[in-house]
C-alpha positions as CSV (number, residue, x, y, z in Angstrom):
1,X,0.0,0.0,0.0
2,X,1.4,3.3,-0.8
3,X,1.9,5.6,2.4
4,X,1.1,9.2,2.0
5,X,3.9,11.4,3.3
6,X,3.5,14.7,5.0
7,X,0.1,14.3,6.9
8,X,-1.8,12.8,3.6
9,X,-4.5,10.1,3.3
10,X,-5.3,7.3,0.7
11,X,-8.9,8.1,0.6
12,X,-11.2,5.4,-1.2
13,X,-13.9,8.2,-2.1
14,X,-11.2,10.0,-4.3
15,X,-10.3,6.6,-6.1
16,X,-14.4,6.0,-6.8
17,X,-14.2,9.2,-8.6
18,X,-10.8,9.9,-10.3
19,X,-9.9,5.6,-10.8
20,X,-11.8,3.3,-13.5
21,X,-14.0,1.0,-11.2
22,X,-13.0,-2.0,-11.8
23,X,-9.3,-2.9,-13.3
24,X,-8.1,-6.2,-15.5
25,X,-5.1,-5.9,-14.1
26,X,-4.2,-4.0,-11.4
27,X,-5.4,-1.8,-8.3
28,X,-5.6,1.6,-8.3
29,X,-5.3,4.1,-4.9
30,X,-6.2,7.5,-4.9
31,X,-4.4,10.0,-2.0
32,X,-3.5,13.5,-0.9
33,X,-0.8,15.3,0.5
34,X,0.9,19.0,1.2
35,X,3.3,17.9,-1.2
36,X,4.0,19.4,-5.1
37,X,3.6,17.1,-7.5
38,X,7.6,16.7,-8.2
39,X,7.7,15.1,-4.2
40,X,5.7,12.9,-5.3
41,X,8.1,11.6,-7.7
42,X,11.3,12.7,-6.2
43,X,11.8,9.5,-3.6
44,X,11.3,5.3,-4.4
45,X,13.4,5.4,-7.8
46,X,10.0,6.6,-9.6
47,X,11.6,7.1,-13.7
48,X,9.6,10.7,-14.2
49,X,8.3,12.4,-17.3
50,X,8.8,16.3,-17.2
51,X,5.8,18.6,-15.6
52,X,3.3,19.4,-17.5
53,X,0.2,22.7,-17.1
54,X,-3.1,20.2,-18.3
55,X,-6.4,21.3,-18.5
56,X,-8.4,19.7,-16.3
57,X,-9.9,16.6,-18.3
58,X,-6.6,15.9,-19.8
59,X,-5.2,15.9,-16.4
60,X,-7.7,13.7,-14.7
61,X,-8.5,11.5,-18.0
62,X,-11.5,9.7,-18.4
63,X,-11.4,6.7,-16.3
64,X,-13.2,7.9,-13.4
65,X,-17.0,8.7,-12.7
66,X,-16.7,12.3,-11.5
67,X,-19.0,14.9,-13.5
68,X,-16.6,16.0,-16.3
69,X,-18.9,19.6,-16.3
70,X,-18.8,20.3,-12.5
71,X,-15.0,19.9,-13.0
72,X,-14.3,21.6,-15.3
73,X,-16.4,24.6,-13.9
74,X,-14.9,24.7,-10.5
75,X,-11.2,25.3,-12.3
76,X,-12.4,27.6,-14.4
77,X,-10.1,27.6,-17.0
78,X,-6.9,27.0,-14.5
79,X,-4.5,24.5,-15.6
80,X,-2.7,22.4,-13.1
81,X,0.5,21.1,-12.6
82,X,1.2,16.8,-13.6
83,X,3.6,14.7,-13.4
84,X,3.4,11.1,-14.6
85,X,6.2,8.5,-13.5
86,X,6.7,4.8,-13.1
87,X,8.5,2.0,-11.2
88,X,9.5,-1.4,-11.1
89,X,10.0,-2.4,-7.4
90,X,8.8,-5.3,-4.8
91,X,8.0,-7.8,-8.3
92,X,5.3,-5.0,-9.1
93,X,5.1,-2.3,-11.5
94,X,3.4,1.4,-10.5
95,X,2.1,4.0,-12.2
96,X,1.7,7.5,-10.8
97,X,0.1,10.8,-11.6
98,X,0.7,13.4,-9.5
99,X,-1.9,16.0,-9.9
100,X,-2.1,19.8,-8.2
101,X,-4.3,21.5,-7.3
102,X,-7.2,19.2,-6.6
103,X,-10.7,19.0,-6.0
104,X,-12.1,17.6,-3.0
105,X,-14.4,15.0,-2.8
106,X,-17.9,16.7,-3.7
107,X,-16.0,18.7,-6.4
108,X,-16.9,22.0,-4.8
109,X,-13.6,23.5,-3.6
110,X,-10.1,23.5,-4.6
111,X,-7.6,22.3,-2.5
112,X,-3.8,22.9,-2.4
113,X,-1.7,20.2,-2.4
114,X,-1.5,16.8,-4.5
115,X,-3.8,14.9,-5.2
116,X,-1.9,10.9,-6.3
117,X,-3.3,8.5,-8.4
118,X,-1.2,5.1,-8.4
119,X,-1.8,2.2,-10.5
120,X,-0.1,-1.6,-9.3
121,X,0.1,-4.7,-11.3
122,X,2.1,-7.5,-9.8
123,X,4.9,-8.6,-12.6
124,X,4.4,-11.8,-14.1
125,X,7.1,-14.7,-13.7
């Protein structure tokens, strides 16, 4: 399980909105921290991809069941900061998107901080 650093929480009613509900594959976990989305990235050997300023459906994708048009109204326009990354570690692989600002959970206020969405798929042998 992935553990949240600087006071943040894995929080499953972020992963029923921002993760697809069921996966083939792997598990997804959705948590917060105080963090930037670099921290995120910057500790466990993560291989990162350089930040990027999304809009907001390209930067929480389409996999989740959160109202695209509530979204998109409550950043108004404001892009936010992503960064994508991976690993190989403990015979898994992870994905992670590091996303700031986010939304809380009933997608009526913004909240600083960084919002992480983790994929897991154990590797085969």
């Amino acid at each position: 399980m992935f553990e949240p650093e600087s006071g943040g929480a894995c929080d499953p009613a972020f992963a029923a909105l921002f993760a697809p509900a069921r996966s083939r594959l792997g598990t997804y976990e959705v948590c917060t921290n105080g963090d930037l989305p670099a921290m995120a990235l910057s500790t466990g050997g993560f291989v990162a991809a350089e930040a990027e300023h999304l809009e907001v459906l390209d930067a929480f994708g389409a996999g989740g069941s959160f109202d695209r048009s509530r979204l998109t109204q409550l950043f108004n326009g404001r892009r936010l900061d992503v960064r994508r990354g991976w690993r190989i570690a403990d015979g898994r692989f992870e994905s992670i998107t590091a996303i700031s600002p986010y939304p809380d959970t009933t997608l009526s206020m913004l909240r600083e901080g960084t919002l992480t969405i983790r994929w897991t798929a154990p590797l085969r042998r």
